[in-house]
N, C-alpha and C positions, 0 to 999 in steps of 0.2 A: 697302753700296750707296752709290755714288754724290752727290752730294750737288748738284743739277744747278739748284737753283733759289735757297738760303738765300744762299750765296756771293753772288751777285749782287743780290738783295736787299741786303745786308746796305754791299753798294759804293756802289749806287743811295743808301742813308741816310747814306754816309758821301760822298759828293760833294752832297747837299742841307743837309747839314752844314755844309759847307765855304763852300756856296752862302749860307747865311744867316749867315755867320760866326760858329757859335756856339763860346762857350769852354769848355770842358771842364776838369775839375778831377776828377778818380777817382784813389783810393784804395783801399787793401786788393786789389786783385784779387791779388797772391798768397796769398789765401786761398780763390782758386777750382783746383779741384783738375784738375790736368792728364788725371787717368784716374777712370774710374766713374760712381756715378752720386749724384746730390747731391738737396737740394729749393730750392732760388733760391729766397725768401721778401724781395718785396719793399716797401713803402708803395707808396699808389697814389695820387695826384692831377693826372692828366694823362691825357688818351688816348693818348699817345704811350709810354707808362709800359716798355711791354714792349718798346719799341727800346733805350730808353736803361740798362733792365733788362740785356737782353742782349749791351746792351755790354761790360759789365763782366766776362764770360766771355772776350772774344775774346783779351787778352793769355795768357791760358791755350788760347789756338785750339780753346776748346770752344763748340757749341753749344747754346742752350734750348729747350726745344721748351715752351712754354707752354703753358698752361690756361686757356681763355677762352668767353665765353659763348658757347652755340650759332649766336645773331644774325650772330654777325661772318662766321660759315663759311656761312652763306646769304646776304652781299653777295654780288652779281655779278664787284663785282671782289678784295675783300680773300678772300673763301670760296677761288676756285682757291689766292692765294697762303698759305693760310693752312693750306689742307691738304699741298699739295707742302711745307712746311717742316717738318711733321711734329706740330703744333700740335695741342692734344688740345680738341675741343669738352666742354664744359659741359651738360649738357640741366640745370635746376637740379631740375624734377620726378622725375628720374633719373640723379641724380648716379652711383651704383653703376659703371654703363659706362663714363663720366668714369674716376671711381677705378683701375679696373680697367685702365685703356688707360694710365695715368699709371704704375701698379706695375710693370706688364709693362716698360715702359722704364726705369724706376729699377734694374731686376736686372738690365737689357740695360746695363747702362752708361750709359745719358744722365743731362742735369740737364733736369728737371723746372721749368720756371718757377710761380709761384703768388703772386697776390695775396690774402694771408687776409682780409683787409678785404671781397672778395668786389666790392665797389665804391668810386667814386671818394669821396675825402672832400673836400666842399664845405669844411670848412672846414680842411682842409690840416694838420690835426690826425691822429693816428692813433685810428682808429676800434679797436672790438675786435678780435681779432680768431678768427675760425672756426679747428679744431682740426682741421683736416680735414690739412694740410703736415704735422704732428706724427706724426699715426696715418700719412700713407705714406711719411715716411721711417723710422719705427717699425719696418712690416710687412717693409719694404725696406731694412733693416739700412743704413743711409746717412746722412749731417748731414744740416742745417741751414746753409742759408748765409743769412746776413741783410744787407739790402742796405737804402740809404737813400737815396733822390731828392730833392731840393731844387733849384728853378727850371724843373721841365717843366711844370710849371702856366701860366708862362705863354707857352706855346709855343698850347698848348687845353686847354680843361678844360671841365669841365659847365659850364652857363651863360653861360659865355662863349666869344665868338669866335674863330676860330682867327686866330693873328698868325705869320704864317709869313713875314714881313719880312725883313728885314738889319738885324736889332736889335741883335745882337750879345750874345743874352741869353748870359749864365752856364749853366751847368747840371752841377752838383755831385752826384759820386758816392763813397755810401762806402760800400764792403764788409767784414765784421765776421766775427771771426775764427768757425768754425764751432760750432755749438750741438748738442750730441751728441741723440739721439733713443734714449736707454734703455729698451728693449721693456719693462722693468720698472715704469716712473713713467708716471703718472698722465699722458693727452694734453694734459690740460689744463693742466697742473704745467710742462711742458714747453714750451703755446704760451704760457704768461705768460712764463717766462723770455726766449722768443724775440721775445715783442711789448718785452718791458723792455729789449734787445738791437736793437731797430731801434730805439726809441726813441731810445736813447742815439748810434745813428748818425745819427738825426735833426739831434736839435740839434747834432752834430758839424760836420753839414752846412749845418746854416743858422748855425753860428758863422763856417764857414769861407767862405760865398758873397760875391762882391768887391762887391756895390751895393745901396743900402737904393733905399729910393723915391723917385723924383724931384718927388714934389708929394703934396699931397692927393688927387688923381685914378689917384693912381697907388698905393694901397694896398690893393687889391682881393685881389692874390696875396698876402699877409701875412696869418698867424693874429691872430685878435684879442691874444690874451696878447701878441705882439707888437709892440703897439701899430697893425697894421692893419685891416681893415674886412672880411677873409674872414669867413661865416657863423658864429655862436658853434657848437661840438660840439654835434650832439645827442647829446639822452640814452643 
């Protein structure tokens, strides 16, 4: 079928892009697979997380169809584009249908997007994360792709304002060679490996981003361990 709405989307973020001059820095995408179907396992600390997620696919001219809370798909205006892309709601009371609507397209061929974090981390740290990516690319004979974002934070994030400026922010991405999903091993065995796997592209990511902070006002987007002022991890 047809693909009559993503394409276009997908031009629109890449001319508001352009528009806010942001600099791009990604890596690894030839380890997103030109055919099949995969599970995109990304960090999360941006609302914008699953554009700059499914960037990272296009050199491989594949599609993601994310996993995202049911909220989004009752906007008025994100719901239509969010169903025409193929995008699979979340109910979290009834995750099952979730599940089941994400399997059925991992055996059809697609990548699957998914933030195991579940939510954003305030403090730009990597939170647990849920076993839930492991068990369907498991069930669904398929990797693991693991990804790492650094600088969508401060495009918008929880708590703070959206800066949609001509900033000229950075925004660095690195994609990590795939993490096999062994129907045999333990889901949990398997989402540690793959949190210890985006970790590592974490700091990959923020060794390699081109600008520290311009002041004391300006370290808001910095993990504490970092020497910035983001909220310490919770528990």
């Amino acid at each position: 079928m047809a693909e009559l709405v993503y394409p276009p989307v997908i031009g629109a973020a890449r001319t508001l892009f352009k528009a806010l001059d942001l600099k791009f820095d990604i890596a690894g995408t030839d380890h997103i697979p030109r055919r099949g179907g995969a599970v995109l396992v990304s960090n999360h600390i941006g609302y914008l997380d699953f554009v700059f997620a499914g960037l990272a696919a296009r050199p491989a001219k594949r599609l993601v169809r994310f996993m995202a809370k049911e909220a989004v798909f009752r906007h008025k205006v994100s719901g239509p584009l969010m169903r025409a892309m193929k995008h699979i709601p979340v109910d979290r009371a009834q995750g099952m249908h979730a599940y089941k609507h994400a399997l059925s397209a991992l055996r059809s061929g697609e990548i699957i997007g998914v933030f195991p974090e579940a939510t954003i981390s305030e403090s730009f740290t990597l939170k647990n994360f849920k076993s839930g990516a492991a068990r369907l690319a498991q069930e669904a004979g398929v990797p693991l792709l693991p990804v790492a974002l650094w600088g969508t934070q401060r495009l918008w994030t929880k708590g703070h304002k959206r800066d949609l400026g001509r900033n000229h922010f950075p925004i660095t991405i690195r994609v990590g060679e795939p993490v096999a999903a062994d129907p045999d091993e333990q889901a949990e065995k398997i989402t540690d490996r793959l949190r210890t796997r985006v970790q590592d592209l974490l700091e990959a990511a923020q060794r390699a981003y081109p600008v520290r902070a311009k002041g004391p006002d300006d370290t808001w987007w910095i993990p504490a361990h970092l020497g910035g002022t983001a909220p310490a991890p919770s528990a």
